[in-house]
Every structure is written in structure tokens, then in C-alpha cells.
Backbone as JSON, one array per atom type, in Angstrom:
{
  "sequence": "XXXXXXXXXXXXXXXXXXXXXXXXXXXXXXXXXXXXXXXXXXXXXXXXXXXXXXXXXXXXXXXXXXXXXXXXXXXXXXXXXXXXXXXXXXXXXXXXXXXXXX",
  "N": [[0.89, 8.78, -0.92], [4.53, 9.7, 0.35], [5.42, 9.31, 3.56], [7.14, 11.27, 3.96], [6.35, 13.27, 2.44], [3.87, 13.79, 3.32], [4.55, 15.16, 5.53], [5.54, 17.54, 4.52], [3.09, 18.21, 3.38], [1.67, 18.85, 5.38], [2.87, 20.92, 6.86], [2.6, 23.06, 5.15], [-0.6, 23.48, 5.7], [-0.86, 23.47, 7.97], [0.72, 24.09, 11.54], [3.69, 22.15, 10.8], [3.94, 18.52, 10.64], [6.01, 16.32, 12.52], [8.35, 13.65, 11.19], [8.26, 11.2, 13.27], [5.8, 11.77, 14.53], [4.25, 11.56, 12.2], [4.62, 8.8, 11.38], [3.48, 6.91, 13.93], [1.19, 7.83, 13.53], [0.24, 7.14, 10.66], [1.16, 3.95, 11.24], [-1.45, 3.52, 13.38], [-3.4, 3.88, 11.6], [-2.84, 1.68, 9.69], [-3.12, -0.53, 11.47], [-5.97, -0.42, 11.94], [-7.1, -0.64, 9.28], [-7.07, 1.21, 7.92], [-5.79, 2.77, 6.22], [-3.12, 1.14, 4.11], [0.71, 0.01, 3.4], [2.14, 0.75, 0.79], [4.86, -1.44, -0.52], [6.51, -1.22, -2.66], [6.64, 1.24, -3.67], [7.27, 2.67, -1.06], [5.13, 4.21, -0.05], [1.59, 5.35, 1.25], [-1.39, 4.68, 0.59], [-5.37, 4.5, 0.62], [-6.67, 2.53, 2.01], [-7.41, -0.65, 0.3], [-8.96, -2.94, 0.76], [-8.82, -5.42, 1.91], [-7.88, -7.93, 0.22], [-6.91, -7.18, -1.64], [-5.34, -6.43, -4.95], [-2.19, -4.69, -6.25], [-1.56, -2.36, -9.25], [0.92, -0.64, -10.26], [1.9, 2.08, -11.84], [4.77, 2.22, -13.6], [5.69, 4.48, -14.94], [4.1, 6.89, -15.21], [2.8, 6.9, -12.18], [0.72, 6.04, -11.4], [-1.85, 4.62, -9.43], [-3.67, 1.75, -9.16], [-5.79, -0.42, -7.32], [-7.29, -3.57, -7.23], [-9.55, -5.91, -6.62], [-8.59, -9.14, -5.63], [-9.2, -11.67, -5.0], [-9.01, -14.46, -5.14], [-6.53, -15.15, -5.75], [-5.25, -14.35, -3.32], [-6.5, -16.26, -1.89], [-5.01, -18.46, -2.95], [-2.18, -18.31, -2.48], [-2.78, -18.24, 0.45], [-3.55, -20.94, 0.84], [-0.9, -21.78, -0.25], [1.03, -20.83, 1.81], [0.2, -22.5, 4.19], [0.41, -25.57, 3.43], [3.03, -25.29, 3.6], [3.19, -25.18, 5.86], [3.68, -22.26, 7.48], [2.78, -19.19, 8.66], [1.72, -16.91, 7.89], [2.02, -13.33, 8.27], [1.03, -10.84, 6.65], [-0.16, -10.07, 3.51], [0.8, -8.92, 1.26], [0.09, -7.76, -2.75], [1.68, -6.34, -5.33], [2.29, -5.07, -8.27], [4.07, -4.03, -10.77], [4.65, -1.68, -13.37], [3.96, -0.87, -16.91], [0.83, 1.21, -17.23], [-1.77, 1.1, -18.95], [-2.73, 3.38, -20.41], [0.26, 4.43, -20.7], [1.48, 2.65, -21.69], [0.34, 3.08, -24.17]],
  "CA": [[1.91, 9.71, -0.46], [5.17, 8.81, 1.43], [5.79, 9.66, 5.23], [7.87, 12.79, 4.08], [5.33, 14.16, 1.6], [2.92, 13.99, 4.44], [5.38, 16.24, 6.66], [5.83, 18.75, 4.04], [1.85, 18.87, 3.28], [1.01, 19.09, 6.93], [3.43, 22.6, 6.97], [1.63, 23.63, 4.19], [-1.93, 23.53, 5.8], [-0.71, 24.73, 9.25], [1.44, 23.72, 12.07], [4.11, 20.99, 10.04], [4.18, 17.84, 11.82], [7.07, 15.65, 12.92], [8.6, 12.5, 10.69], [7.85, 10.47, 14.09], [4.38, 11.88, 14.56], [3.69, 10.63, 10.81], [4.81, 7.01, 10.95], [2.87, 6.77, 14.74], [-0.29, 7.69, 12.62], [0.38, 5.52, 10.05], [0.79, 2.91, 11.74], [-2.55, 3.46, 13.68], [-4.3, 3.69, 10.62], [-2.97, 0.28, 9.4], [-3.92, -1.3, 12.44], [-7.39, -0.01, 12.18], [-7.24, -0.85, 7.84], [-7.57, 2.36, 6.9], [-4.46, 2.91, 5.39], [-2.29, 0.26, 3.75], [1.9, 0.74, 2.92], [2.44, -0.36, -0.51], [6.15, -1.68, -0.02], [7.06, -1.04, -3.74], [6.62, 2.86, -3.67], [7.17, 3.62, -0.37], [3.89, 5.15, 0.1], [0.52, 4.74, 1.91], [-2.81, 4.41, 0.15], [-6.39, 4.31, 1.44], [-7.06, 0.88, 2.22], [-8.75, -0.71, -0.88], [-9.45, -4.36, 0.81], [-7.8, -7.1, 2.57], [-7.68, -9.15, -0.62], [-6.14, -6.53, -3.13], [-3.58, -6.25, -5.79], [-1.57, -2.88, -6.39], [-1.08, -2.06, -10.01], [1.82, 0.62, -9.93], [2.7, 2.36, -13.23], [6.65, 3.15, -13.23], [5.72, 5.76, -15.55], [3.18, 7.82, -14.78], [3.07, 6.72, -10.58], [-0.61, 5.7, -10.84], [-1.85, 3.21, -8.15], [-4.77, 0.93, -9.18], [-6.15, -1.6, -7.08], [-8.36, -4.09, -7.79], [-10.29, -7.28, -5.74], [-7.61, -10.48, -6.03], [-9.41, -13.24, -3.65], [-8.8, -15.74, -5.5], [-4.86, -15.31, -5.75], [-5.19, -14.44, -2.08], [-6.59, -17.89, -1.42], [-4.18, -19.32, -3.67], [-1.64, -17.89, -1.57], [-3.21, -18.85, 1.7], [-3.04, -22.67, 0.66], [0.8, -22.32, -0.04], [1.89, -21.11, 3.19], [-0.84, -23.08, 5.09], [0.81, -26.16, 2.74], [4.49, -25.18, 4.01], [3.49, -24.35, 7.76], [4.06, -20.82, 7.48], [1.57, -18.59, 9.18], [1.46, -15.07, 7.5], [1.02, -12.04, 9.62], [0.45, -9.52, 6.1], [0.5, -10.75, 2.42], [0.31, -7.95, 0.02], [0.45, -8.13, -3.85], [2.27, -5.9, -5.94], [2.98, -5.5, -9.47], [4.75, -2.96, -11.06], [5.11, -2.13, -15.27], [3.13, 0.58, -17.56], [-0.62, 1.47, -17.65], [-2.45, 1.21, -20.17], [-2.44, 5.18, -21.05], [2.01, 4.93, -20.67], [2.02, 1.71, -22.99], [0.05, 3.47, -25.72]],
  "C": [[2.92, 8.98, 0.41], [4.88, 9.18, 2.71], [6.58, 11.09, 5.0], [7.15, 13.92, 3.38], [4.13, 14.24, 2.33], [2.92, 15.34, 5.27], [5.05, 17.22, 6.04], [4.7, 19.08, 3.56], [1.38, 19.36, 4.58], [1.87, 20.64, 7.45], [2.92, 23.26, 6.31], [0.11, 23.95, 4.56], [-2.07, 23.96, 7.8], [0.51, 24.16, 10.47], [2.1, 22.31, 11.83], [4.86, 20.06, 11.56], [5.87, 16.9, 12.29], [7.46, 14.66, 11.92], [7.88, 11.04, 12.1], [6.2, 10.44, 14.3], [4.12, 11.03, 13.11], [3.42, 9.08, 11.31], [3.72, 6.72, 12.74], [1.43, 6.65, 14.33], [-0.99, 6.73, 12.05], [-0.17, 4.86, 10.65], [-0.66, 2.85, 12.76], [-3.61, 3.15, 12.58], [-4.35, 2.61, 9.71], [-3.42, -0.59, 10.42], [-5.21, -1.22, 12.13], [-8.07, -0.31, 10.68], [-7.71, 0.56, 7.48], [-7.04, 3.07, 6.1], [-3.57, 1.45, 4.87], [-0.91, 0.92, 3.16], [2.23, -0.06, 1.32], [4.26, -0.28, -0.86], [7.43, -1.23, -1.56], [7.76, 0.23, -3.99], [6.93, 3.13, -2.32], [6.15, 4.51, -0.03], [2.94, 4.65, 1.04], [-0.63, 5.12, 1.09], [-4.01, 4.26, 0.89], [-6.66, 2.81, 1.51], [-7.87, 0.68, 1.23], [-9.15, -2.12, -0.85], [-8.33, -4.94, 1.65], [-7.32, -7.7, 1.64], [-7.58, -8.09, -2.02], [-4.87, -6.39, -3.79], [-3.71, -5.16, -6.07], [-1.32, -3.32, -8.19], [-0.04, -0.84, -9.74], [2.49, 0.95, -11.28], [3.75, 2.78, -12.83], [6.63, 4.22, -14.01], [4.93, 7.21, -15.4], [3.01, 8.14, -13.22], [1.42, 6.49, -10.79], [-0.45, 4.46, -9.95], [-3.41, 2.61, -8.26], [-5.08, -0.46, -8.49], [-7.14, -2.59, -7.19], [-8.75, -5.41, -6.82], [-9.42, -8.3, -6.49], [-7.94, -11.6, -4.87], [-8.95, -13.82, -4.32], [-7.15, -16.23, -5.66], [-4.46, -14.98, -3.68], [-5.06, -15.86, -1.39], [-5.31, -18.84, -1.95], [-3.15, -19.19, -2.55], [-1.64, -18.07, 0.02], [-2.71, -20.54, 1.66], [-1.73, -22.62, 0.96], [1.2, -22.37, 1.2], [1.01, -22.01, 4.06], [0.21, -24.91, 4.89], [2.57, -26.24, 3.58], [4.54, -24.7, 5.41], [4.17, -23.53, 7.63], [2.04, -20.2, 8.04], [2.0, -16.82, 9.0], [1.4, -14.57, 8.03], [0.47, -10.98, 8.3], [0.95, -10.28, 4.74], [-0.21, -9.38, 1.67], [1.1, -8.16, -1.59], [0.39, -6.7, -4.55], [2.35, -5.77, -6.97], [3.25, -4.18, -10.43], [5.02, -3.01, -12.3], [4.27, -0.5, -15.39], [1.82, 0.57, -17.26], [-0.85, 1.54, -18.55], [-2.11, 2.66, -20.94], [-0.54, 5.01, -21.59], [2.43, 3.62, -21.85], [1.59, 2.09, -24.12], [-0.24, 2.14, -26.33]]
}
């Protein structure tokens, strides 16, 4: 869900909350991993790992993630390699699902 489809469920189920209250949440709940923002969609997801990739159908809006250490690590080397020190590396990838490619 985004940050505004939050708002307008949280009026729906009883006193609707703020845009500010939201993102304050949020962001608690990424601190804490229990939420992640997947930067593609605009959205937030339940946390599905430290070391996951987002599938994101453009057709349907599913959101599959799946265990990616090993491209994680890969990824670690580079910037480690180019003195860079990460603060958040998330992986992305955006196309059809299976079901929307037929």
C-alpha cells in the first residue's frame, strides 16, 4: 500500500489518520524491519528479508519477493571494491508475471 492508501483505509476503519502520522509510522517500522518501501511503486510491504529481490508485475501490481544473498553479496563486494559504504541496497525489478505474460 502507499502512504495515501493507508490514510484513506485508516478513515474507513475509524478515526482517519494524518499523511504525517503515516510516514512517522512508516518510518518506525523500517527502522525496526518490519516494513520495507519498495522505491519502484511507491509503496510499503511487510518486510520479506534483508537480502531480498522485489518482483513487481506492471500489469497486474503483484509484489513477489524472493531470498537474493548471493546478488546481495555480489553487490556488497562492488561498493566495498569502490569505497562506498551503503546505508540501504534494495533490488527491484519490474516486467510481467508469469500469469500477465501468458
Amino acid at each position: 500500500m502507499t502512504a495515501y492508501e493507508i490514510v484513506r483505509a485508516s478513515g474507513e476503519t475509524g478515526e482517519r489518520l494524518l499523511p504525517i502520522q503515516v510516514y512517522r509510522s512508516l518510518e518506525r517500522l523500517m527502522r525496526n524491519r518490519q516494513v520495507e518501501r519498495i522505491a519502484t511503486i511507491g509503496a510499503f510491504v511487510p518486510e520479506a528479508g534483508a537480502k531480498s529481490l522485489h518482483f513487481l508485475c506492471i500489469e497486474c501490481g503483484t509484489h513477489d519477493p524472493e531470498d537474493a544473498i548471493e546478488a546481495h553479496r555480489l553487490l556488497d563486494a562492488i561498493c566495498k571494491s569502490n569505497r562506498f559504504a551503503p546505508r540501504e541496497i534494495h533490488l527491484e525489478i519490474s516486467g510481467q508475471c508469469s500469469r500477465c505474460a501468458g
